[in-house]
N, C-alpha and C positions, 0 to 999 in steps of 0.2 A: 246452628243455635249456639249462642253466646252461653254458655253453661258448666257447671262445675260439676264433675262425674263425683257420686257418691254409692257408697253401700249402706247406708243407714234406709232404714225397713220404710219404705214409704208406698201405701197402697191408695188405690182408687180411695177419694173421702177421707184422707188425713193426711192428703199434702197442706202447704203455706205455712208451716212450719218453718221457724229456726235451723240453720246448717250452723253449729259452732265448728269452732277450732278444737284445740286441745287444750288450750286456754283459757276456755268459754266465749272466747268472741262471736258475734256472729259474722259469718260468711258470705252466706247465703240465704236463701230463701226458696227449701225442697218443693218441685213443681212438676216431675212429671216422672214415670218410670220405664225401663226397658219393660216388654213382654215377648212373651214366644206367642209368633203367630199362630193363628185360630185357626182350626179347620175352617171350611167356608159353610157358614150358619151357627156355627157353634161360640159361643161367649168366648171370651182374650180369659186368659192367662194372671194370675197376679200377677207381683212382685218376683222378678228373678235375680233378686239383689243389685240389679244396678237402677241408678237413680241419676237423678238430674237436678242440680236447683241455679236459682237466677242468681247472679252475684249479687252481690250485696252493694255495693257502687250503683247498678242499675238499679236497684229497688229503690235506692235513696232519691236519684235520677227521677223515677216516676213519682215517688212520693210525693216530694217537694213539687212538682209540677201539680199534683191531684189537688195537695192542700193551695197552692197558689191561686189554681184558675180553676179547679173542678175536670181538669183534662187532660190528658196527653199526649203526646206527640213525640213519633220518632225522627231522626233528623234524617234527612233525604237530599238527594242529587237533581232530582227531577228527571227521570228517566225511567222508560220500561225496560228490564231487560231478559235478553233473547237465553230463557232457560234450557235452552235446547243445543243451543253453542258446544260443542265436544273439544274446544281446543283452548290451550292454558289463558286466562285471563276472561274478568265478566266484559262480555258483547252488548251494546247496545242496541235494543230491540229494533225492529221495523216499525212504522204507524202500522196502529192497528185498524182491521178490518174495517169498526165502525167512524175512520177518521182520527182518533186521536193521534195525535203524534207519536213518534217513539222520545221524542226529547221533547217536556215540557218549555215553550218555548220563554216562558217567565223564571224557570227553574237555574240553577246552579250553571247545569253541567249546560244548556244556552250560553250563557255568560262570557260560560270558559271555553266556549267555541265546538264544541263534544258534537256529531251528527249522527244518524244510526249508522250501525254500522262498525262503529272506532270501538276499539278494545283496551278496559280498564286493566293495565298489568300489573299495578301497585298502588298504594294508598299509604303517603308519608314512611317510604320505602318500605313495606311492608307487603308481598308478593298476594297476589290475587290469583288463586286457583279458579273460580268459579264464578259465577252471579251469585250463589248462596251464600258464598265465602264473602266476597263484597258487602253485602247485604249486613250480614255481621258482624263487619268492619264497623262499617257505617253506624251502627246500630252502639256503638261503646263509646262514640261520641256524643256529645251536647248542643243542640239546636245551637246555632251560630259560631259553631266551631270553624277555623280554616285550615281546608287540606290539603295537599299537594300529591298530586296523582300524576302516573306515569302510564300515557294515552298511548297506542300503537290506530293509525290512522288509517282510514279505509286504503290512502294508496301504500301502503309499507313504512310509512313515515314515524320516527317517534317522538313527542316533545310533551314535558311537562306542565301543568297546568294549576292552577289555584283555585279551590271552590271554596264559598261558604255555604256549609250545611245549613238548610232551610228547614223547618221543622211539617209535620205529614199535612200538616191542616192548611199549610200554606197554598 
């Protein structure tokens, strides 16, 4: 989650609120809070002081896009990927069960040559722990943005690659 850790009291029904600075700017935009887990059947937990909110770059990101077209959209690779991967960098999923592919064949990472299988290590030299981590790379860029990613190839191979980010509706 692309997010700004806060302690400011924020409970179930009085997040979207304002995150200022110390200067009254705003920041963010508070949207979700840490809880202590529930026993099982029992109600969550309030507020245990830590908090979450959307940056403030991103809010403007969707803003601007709501007021433009009524909608919006995250920027995407065209790719499913393999959440399951236990080793450094996001993996490109397999086709799934019902046929879909694992690399949209119209999408980006087609483009740039990407198959299932190959593992994203970096994102405009920026290290890629995870799919999740990817994911939120991804995600703080701007529909038609271009990247430069650092591929490790199903046969041990490593070579760099250029995508333009295509936005989710695509």
């Amino acid at each position: 989650m692309n997010a700004i850790q806060t302690d400011a009291a924020i409970n179930p029904g009085n997040s979207g609120g304002p995150l200022l600075d110390l200067s009254g700017r705003v920041v963010g935009v508070n949207s979700a809070i840490a809880q202590l887990p529930s026993a099982l059947g029992s109600a969550a937990s309030g507020s245990i002081g830590l908090g979450f909110a959307i940056p403030a770059e991103q809010v403007q990101i969707t803003a601007e896009q709501l007021i433009e077209t009524g909608t919006s959209e995250h920027p995407v690779i065209g790719v499913f990927l393999d959440l399951e991967y236990a080793g450094d960098g996001a993996r490109v999923g397999d086709d799934l069960q019902d046929g879909t592919p694992g690399v949209d064949p119209d999408g980006a990472a087609a483009a740039a040559g990407l198959v299932s299988g190959d593992i994203i290590t970096s994102i405009d030299g920026r290290d890629i722990e995870d799919g999740s981590q990817l994911i939120v790379i991804l995600r703080s860029y701007r529909v038609g943005d271009i990247i430069e990613a650092e591929v490790l190839d199903t046969d041990g191979g490593t070579r760099t690659v250029t995508m333009t980010l295509q936005g989710s509706s695509e």
